[in-house]
C-alpha positions as CSV (number, residue, x, y, z in Angstrom):
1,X,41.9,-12.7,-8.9
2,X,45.0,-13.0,-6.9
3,X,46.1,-9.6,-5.4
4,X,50.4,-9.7,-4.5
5,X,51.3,-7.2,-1.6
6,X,54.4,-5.4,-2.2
7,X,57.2,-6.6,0.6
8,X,57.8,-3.1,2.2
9,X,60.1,-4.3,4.6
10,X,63.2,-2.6,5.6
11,X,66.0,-4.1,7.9
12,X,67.5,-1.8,10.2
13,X,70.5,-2.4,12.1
14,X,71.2,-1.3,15.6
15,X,68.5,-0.7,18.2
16,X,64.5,-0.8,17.4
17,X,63.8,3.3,17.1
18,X,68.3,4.1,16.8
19,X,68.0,4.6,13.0
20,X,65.0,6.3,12.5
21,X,65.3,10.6,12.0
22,X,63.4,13.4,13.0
23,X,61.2,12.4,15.6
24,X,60.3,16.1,16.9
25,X,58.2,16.0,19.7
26,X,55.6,18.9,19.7
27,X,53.3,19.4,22.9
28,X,50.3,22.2,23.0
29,X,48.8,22.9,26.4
30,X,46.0,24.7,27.3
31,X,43.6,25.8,30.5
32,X,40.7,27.3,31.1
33,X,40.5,29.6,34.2
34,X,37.3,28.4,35.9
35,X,34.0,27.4,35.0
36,X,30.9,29.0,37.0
37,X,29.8,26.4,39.0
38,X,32.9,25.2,41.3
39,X,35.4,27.9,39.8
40,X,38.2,24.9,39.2
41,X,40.4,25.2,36.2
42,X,40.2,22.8,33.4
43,X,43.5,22.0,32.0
44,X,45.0,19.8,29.0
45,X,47.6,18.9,26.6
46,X,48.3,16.5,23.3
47,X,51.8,15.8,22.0
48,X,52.2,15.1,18.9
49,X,55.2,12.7,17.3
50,X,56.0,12.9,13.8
51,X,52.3,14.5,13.1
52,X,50.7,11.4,14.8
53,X,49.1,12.0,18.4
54,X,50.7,10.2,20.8
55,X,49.1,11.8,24.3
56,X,46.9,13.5,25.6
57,X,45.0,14.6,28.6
58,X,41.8,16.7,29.8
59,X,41.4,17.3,33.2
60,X,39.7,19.6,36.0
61,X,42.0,19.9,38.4
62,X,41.5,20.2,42.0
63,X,43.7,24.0,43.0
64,X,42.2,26.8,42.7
65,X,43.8,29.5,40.5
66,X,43.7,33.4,40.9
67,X,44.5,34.8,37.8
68,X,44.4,33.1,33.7
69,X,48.6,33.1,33.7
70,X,48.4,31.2,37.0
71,X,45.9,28.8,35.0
72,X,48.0,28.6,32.2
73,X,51.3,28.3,34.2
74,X,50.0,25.2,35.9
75,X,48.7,23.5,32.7
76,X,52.0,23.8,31.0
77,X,53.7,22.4,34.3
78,X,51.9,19.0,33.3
79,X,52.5,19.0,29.7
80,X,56.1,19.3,30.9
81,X,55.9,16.7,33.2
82,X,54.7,14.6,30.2
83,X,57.2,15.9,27.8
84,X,59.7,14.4,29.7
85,X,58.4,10.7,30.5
86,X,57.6,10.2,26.8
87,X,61.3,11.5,26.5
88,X,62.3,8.8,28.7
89,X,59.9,6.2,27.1
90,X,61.8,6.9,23.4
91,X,65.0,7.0,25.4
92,X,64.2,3.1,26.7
93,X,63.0,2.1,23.6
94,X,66.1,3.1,22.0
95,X,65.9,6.0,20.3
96,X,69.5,7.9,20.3
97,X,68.3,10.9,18.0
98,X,69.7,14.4,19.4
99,X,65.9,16.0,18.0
100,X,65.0,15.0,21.2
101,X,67.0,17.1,23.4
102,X,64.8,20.4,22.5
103,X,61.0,19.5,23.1
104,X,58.9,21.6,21.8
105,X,56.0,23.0,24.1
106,X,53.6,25.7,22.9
107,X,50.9,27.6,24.9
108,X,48.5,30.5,24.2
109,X,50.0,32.8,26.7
């Protein structure tokens, strides 16, 4: 039985990522304030592109934090930090969408 594979090829013109729309970029960070043993937070984020995961990150990190907003403050300072290289990575690739001005970051405090 011969099986035929639909040709889903599109052409696009310009650069490789220029024509394609809506690429929101959606980060979630999160930390915990310190575990019992060394009393280190634990911090991490994803970030998501079009639904599909592109990063992510899990780390204990070596500060020490006094307070769950301090905890919380630092984790998001990371996912930032992330938010804008993969910014910068879509920006190289060619991507010339406006969506990514506004990156959206969301945290549980």
């Amino acid at each position: 039985m011969d099986h035929i594979t639909p040709n889903y090829n599109k052409e696009y013109s310009g650069s490789l990522l220029g024509d394609i729309p809506d690429l929101q970029l959606h980060g979630y960070s999160d930390a915990a304030f310190a575990d019992s043993v060394d009393r280190k937070l634990i911090s991490g984020y994803i970030y998501k592109l079009v639904s599909g995961l592109v990063s992510h990150k899990s780390t204990k990190q070596s500060i020490f934090t006094t307070s769950i907003t301090e905890a919380e403050y630092i984790a998001m300072t990371y996912a930032a930090k992330e938010a804008l290289w993969l910014r910068q990575l879509l920006t190289d690739l060619g991507y010339t969408g406006k969506d990514l001005l506004l990156i959206h970051l969301y945290s549980d405090n």
